[in-house]
C-alpha positions in Angstrom: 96.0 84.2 47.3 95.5 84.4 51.0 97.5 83.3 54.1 94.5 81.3 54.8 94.3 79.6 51.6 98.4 79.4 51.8 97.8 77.5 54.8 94.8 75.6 54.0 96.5 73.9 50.7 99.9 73.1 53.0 97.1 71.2 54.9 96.1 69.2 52.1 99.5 68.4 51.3 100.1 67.1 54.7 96.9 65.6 54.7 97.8 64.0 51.1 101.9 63.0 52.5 99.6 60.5 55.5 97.4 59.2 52.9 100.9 58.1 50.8 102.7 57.4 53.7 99.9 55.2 54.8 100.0 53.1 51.2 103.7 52.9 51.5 103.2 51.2 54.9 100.4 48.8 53.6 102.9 47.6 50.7 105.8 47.1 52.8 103.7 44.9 55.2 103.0 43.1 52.4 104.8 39.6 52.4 103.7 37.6 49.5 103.8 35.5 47.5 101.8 37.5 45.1 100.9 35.4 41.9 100.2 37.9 38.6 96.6 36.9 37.0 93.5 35.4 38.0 92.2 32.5 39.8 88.9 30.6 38.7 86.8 27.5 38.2 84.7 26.3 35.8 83.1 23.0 34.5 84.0 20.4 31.9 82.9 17.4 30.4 85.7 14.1 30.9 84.4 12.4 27.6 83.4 9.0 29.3 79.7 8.1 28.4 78.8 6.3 31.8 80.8 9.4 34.0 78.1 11.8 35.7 79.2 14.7 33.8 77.7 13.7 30.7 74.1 13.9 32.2 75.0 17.6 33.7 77.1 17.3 36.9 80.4 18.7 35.6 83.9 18.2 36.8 85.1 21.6 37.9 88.5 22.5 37.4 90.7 25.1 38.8 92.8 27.6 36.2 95.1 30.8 36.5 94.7 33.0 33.6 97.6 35.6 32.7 98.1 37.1 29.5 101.8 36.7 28.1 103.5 38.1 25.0 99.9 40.0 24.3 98.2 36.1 24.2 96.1 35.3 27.2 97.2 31.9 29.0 95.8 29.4 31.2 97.4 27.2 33.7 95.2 24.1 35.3 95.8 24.8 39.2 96.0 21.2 40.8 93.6 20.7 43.9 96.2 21.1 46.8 97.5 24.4 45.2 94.1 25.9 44.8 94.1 28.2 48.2 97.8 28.4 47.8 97.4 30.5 44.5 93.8 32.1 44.8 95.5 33.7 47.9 98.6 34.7 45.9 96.5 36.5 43.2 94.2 38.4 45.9 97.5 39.6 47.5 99.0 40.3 43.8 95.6 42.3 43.3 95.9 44.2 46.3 99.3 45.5 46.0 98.5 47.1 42.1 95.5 48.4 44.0 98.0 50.0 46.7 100.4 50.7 43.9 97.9 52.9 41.8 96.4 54.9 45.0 99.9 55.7 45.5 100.2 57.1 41.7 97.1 59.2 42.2 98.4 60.3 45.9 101.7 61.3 44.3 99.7 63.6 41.3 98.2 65.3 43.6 100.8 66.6 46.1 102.8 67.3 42.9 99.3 69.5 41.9 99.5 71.0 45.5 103.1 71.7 45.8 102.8 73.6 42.4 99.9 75.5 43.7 101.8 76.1 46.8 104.6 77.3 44.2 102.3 79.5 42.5 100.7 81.3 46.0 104.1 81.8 47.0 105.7 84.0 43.9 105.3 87.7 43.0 105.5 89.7 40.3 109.4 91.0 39.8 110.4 93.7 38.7 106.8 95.5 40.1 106.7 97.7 37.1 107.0 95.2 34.7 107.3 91.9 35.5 109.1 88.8 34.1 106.3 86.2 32.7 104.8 83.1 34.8 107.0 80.2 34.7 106.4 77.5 32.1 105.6 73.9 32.9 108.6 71.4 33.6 108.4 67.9 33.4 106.5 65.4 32.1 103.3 67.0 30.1 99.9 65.3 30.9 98.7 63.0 28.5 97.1 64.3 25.5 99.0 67.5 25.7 100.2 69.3 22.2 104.3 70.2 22.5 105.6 73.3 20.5 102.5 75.4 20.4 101.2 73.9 17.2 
């Protein structure tokens, strides 16, 4: 590998270090509350004969849905806390979205640092070098271990 490419992928890891720096700014502005699930309506009959929502015209309720302990639950959100929580669970869903970016940000500076890594050895001794260095660290997922 080149000096050029050498300095083209320490530009993408600069590039990639303002792109996580960036998310790490967006989730520390964040202020909350952030509420875990999420917010909806929906329509429901009240069960009195003479009400209008027994020709059509439901009632419509507000709910937060979360799962807990692997079951999926469902909270009734009363009328005055309706903005309150839909607000909560948009902020909640934008923070996991900030969170995971920064995952996938930090993958691939560690994928550029290690090609960075890689540009940067040589062979040594000339005549007859030591092998390429083996992967530390975490594997990636669905990797084998011992060669089987």
């Amino acid at each position: 590998m080149g000096k050029q490419d050498r300095s083209r992928l320490k530009q993408r890891l600069r590039a990639a270090a303002e792109r996580y720096d960036h998310q790490i700014e967006l989730l520390l502005e964040e202020a909350g509350p952030l509420i875990r699930g999420s917010f909806g309506r929906r329509g429901r009959v009240c069960g009195n004969p003479g009400c209008h929502c027994s020709r059509g015209e439901l009632h419509e309720s507000a709910y937060l849905t979360a799962t807990h302990d692997g079951r999926v639950r469902q909270v009734h959100v009363p009328a005055g806390q309706e903005v309150k929580v839909a607000e909560g669970v948009q902020r909640y869903r934008r923070f996991r979205e900030a969170r995971a970016r920064l995952e996938d940000l930090a993958q691939e500076q560690l994928e550029l640092v290690d090609q960075l890594g890689r540009s940067l050895l040589i062979p040594y001794p000339p005549g007859n070098p030591l092998p390429p260095p083996h992967h530390r660290g975490p594997r990636p997922r669905g990797g084998r271990r011992g060669g089987r």
